[in-house]
Every structure is written in structure tokens, then in C-alpha cells.
C-alpha positions in Angstrom: 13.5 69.2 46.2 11.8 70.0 50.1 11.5 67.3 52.3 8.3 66.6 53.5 7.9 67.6 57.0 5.6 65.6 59.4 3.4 67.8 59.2 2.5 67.9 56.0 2.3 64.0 56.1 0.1 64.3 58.6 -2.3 66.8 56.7 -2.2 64.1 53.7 -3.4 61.4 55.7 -6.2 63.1 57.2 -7.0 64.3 53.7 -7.0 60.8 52.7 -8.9 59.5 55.7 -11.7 62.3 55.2 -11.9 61.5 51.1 -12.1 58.0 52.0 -14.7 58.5 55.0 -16.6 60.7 52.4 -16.8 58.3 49.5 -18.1 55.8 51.9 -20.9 57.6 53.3 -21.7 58.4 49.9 -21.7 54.7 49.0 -24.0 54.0 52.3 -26.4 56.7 51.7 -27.1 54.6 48.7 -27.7 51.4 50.8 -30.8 50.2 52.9 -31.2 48.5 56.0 -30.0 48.8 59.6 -26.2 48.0 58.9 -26.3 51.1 56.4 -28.4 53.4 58.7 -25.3 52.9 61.0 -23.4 53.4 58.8 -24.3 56.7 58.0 -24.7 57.9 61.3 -20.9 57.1 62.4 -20.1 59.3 59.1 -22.1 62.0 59.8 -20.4 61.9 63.4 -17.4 62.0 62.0 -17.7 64.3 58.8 -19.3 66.8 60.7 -16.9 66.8 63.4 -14.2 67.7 60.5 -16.4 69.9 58.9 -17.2 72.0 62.1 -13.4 72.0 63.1 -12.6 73.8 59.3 -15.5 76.1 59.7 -13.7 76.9 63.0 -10.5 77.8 61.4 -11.5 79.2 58.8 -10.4 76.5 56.8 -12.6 76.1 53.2 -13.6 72.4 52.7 -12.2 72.2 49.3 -9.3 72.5 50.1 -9.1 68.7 51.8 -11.9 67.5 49.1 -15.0 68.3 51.3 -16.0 70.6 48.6 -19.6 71.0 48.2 -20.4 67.9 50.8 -22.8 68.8 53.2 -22.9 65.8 56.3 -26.9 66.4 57.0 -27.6 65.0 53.7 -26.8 61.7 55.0 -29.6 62.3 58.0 -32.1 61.8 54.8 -32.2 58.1 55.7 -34.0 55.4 53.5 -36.3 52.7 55.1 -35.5 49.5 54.6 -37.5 47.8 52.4 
């Protein structure tokens, strides 16, 4: 069995970090009130950052579970009741 290199380690924890940051944004877009709004913003900051740099090298999103996400969905914020 391979070793894993460092690399490869670090290619799974950015996949993790990028499901996890896209699970929560999904969770927040589902949430009301300044706190959430926030919330959503500093995803789509980050999401999109990620999603630009793949798009850049020709990287296809499903292939780190970005699949089918599209960050300016999350600009489609609720008011708060």
C-alpha cells in the first residue's frame, strides 16, 4: 500500500474544509437575521474564492464536492422577520 504524501493530505483537508464551509452556508441560507446574513456573506467570500481558483485551473468542482453549488445563491438573502 502507497503512503500518503503531504500533498495529498493536504488536498483532503481542503476538501473537508470546503464540504464543511458548504454545508454551513447551506444551513445559514436557511436562517434569518443579521448573525445569518453574516454568515452568508463570509461563505460566499470564501466559496467563491475556491470556486474561482478551480475555474482557473481548470479544476471541475465535483471533484472536491462543489458539484452543482453555485456561491451567488447565497446573495438571495432573507429579511429578518
Amino acid at each position: 500500500m502507497s503512503e500518503i504524501t503531504k500533498r495529498d493530505a493536504a488536498l483532503v483537508v481542503l476538501e473537508e474544509v470546503l464540504l464543511a464551509a458548504r454545508q454551513a452556508a447551506e444551513q445559514a441560507q436557511q436562517e434569518a437575521g443579521e448573525f445569518a446574513r453574516g454568515r452568508k456573506l463570509a461563505y460566499y467570500d470564501l466559496l467563491t474564492v475556491a470556486m474561482e481558483q478551480a475555474d482557473l485551473f481548470d479544476l471541475d468542482p465535483a471533484e472536491f464536492g462543489m458539484g452543482g453549488f453555485d456561491p451567488d445563491e447565497l446573495l438571495h438573502l432573507r429579511k429578518a422577520a
